[in-house]
C-alpha positions in Angstrom: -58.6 -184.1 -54.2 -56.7 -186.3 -51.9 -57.9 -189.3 -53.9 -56.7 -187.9 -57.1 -53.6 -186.9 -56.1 -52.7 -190.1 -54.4 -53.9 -192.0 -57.8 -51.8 -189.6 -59.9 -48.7 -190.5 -57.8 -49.0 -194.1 -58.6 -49.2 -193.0 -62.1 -46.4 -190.9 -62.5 -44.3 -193.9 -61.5 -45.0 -194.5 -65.2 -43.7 -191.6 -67.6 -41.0 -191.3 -65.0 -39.3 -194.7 -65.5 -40.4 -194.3 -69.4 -38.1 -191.3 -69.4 -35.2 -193.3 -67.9 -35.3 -195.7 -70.4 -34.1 -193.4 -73.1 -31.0 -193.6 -71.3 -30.6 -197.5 -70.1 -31.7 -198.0 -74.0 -29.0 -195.3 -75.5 -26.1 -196.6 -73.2 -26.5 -200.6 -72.7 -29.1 -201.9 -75.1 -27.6 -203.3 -78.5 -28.5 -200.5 -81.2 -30.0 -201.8 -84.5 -32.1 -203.9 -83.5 -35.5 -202.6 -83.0 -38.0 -205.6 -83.0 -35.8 -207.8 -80.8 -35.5 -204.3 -78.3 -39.1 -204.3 -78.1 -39.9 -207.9 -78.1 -37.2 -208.3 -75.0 -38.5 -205.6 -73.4 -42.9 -207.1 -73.6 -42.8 -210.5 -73.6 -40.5 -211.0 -70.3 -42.2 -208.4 -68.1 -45.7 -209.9 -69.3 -44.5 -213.2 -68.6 -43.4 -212.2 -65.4 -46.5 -210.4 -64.6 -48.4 -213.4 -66.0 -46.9 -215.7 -63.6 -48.0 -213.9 -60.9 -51.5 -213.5 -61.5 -51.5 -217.3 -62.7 -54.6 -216.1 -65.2 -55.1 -216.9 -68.5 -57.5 -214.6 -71.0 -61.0 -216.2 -71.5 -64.3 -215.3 -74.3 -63.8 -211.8 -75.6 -60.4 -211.0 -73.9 -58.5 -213.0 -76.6 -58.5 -210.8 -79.2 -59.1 -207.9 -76.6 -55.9 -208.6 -75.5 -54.3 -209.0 -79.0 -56.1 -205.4 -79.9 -54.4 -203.7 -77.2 -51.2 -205.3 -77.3 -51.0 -204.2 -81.0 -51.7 -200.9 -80.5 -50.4 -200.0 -76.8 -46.9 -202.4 -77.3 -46.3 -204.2 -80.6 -47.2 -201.4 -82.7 -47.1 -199.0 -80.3 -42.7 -199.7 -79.9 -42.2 -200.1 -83.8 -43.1 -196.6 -84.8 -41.3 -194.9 -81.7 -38.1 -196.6 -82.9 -38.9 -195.2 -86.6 -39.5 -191.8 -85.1 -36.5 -191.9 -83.4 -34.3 -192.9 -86.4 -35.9 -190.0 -88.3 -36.4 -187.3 -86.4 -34.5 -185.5 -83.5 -35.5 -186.4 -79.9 -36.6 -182.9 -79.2 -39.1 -183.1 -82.2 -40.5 -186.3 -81.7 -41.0 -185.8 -77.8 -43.2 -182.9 -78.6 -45.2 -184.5 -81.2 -46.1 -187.1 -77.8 -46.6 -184.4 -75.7 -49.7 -184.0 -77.6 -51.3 -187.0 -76.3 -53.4 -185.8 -73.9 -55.4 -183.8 -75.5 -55.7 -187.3 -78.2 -56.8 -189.1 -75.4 -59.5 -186.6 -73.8 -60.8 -186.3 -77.1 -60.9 -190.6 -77.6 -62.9 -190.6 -73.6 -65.2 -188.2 -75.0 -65.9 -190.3 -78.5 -65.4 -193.6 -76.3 -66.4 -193.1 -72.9 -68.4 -190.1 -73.2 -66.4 -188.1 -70.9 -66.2 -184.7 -71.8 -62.8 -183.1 -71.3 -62.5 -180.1 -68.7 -61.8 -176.7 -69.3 -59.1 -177.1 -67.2 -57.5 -180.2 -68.6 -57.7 -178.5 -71.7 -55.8 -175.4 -70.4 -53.8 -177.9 -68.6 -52.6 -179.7 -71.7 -52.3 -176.5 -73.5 -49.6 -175.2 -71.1 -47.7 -178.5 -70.6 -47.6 -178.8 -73.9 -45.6 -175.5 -74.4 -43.3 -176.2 -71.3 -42.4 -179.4 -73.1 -41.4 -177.7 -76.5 -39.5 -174.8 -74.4 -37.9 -177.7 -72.5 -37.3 -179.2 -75.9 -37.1 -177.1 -79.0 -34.0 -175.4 -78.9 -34.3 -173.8 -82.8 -35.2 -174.7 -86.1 -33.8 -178.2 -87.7 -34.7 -180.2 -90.2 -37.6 -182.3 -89.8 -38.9 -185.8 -91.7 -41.9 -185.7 -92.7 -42.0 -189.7 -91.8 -40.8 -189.5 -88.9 -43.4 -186.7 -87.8 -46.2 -189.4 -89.0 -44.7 -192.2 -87.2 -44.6 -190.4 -84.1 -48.1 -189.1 -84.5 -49.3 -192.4 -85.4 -47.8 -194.2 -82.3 -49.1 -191.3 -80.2 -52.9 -191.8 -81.7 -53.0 -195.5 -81.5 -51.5 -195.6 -77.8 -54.0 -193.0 -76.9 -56.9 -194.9 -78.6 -55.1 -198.3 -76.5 -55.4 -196.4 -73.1 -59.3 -195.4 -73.5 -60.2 -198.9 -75.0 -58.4 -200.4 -72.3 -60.0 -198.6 -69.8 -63.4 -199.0 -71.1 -62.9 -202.9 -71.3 -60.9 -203.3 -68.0 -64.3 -203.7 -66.0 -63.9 -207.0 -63.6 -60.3 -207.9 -64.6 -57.3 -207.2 -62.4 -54.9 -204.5 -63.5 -52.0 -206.8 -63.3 -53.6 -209.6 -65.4 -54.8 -206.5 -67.9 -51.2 -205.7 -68.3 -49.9 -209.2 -69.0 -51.8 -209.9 -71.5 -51.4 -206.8 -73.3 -47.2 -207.1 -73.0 -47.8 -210.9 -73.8 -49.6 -210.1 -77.0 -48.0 -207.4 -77.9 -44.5 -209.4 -77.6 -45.8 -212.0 -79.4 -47.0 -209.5 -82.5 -43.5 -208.4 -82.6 -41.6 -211.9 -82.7 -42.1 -213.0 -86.3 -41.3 -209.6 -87.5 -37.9 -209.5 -85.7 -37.3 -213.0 -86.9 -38.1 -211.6 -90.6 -36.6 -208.0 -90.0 -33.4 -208.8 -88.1 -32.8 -212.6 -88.3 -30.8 -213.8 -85.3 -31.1 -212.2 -82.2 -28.5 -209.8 -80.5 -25.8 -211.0 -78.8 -26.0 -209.9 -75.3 -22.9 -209.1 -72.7 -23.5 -208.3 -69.1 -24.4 -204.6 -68.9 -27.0 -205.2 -72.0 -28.6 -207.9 -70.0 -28.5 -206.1 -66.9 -30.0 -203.1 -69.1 -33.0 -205.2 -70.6 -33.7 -206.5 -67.5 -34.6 -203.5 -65.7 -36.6 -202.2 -68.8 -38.2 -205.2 -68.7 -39.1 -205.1 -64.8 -39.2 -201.8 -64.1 -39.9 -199.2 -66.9 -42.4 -202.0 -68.6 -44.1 -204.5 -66.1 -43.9 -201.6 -63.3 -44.3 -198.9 -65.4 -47.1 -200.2 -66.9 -49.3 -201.8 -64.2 -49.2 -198.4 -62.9 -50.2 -196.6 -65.9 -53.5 -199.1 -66.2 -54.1 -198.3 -62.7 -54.2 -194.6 -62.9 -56.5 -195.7 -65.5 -58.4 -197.2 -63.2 -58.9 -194.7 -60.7 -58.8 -191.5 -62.7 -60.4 -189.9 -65.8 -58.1 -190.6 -69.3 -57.4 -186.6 -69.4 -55.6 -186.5 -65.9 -53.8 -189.9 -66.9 -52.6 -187.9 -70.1 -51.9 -185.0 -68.3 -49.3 -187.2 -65.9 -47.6 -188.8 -68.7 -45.9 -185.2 -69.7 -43.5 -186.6 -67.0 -41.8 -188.6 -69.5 -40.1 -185.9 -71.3 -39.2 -184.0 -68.1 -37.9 -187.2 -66.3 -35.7 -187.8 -69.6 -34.3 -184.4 -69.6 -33.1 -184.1 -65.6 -31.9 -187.0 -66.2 -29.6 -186.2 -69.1 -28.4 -183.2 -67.3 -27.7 -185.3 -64.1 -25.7 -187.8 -65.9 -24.1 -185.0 -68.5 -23.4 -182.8 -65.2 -25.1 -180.2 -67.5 -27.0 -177.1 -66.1 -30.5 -176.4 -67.6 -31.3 -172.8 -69.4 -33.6 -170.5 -67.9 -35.8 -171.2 -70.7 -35.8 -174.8 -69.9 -36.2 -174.4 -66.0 -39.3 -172.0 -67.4 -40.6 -174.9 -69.6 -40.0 -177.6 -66.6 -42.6 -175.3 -64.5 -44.8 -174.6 -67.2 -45.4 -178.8 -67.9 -45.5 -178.9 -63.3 -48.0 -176.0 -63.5 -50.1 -177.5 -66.8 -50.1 -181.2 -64.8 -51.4 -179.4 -61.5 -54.0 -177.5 -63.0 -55.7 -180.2 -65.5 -55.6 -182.8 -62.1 -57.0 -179.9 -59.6 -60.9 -180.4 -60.4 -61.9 -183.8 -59.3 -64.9 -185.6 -60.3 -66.2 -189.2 -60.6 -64.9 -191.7 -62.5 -67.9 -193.5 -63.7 -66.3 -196.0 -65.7 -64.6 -197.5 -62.7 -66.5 -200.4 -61.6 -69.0 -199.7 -58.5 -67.8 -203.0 -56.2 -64.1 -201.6 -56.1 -61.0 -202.2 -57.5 -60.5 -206.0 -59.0 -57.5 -207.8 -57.5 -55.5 -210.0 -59.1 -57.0 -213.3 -59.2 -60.1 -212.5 -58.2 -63.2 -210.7 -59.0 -65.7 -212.0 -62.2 -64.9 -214.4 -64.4 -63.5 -213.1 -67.5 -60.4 -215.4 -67.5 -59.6 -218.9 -66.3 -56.8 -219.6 -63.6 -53.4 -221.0 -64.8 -53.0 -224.8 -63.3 -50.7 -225.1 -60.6 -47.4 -226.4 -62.1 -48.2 -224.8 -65.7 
């Protein structure tokens, strides 16, 4: 139990700085321009990442990287941006709140892991924490903007099990470069098509990408894929009802606003669902038996950058 919570820790840092980029985006990022946002915010921190590892994809993890890029960034970014253009935030953080259950049920087809009663009762009760915490009464809702968000929360969820099945022997930064890399790369043409000329950007905006870039993508996400790693897909999804709650306390903190019992109810109710789907521990027998893979070492799936490149 020790292990798992110590591996769900360094996961949380994830959803957590996810839900404080809602606010860097809403107050310092340039609005309208989707692609560009996206493609700022991957290909720097993969670059960045990439550097460091000093690894290049080799054989199969070409167009494994280009898969997962597509459907955990490129893609993945495109049809959260559509959501949020069409539907309230409320709505469209709920629809993501079902992930979890998504991604126990992708480990079952895909890594033949079963989910748990209790990650299922888990899920179950986060997800109504996040709609109290959310769903303050009935508004209108476009049917477009519930299938983007359901689409972006099915192909991410498909992304993290096919990463973890495939992340055997590679390094979990290296894993996330290439992913942010590709998926960066995926969304350049389109902005250049979509949005022409990229967005003019003063100080604060730079300042603003800069820590999406470092901190709630690069960080965010090397912790996500070790999570991953170390813990079954269910638990992972389980942590990642953070994001919501992280978004919320911080929009109260910021507005100086004062949550409703009802929220403060659904806040413990997501806690209480997180706890409970992480409490039963077992092992993880997709992680591979020799350890965790450091980055720049291990097998040989991928060749070493050349000094200087």
């Amino acid at each position: 139990m020790e292990a798992t919570l110590r591996w769900a820790l360094v996961t949380a840092v994830a959803p957590v700085a996810w839900g404080s980029n809602y606010f860097v985006t809403h107050e310092y990022l340039p609005a309208g321009h989707p692609f560009y946002g996206g493609l700022l915010r991957a290909l720097p921190a993969g670059l960045v990442l990439l550097a460091v590892c000093r690894r290049l994809p080799a054989g199969v993890w070409w167009w494994r990287s280009l898969v997962l890029g597509v459907l955990n960034v490129g893609a993945f970014f495109v049809l959260i941006y559509v959501a949020a253009t069409l539907l309230p935030t409320s709505v469209a953080a709920t629809v993501m709140a079902t992930s979890p259950v998504v991604m126990m049920a992708f480990a079952w087809l895909v890594l033949a892991q079963p989910p748990r009663a209790a990650q299922l009762a888990g899920a179950g009760i986060g997800l109504g924490g996040v709609a109290l915490l959310l769903l303050t009464g009935l508004t209108a809702v476009d049917v477009r903007g519930v299938l983007a968000s359901a689409g972006a929360m099915v192909m991410s969820s498909l992304g993290y099990v096919l990463a973890k099945k495939w992340s055997t022997g590679v390094d979990v930064l290296s894993l996330t470069s290439w992913q942010l890399v590709a998926g960066g790369l995926a969304l350049l043409p389109v902005a250049v098509l979509v949005e022409g000329a990229p967005p003019a950007l003063d100080g604060p905006a730079v300042l603003g990408f800069g820590y999406v870039a470092v901190v709630a993508t690069a960080l965010a996400f090397a912790a996500w894929f070790t999570g991953l790693r170390h813990l079954d897909a269910g638990t992972v999804g389980l942590v990642g009802l953070l994001n919501p709650v992280t978004g919320v306390l911080l929009g109260t903190v910021v507005a100086a606003e004062v949550l409703s019992a009802r929220q403060w109810a659904g806040l413990l109710l997501v806690l209480g669902g997180i706890v409970l789907g992480s409490w039963v521990t077992r092992p993880d027998r997709t992680r591979p038996a020799s350890g965790r893979p450091r980055c720049g070492r291990g097998p040989r799936p991928a060749r070493t950058l050349a000094p200087g490149r």
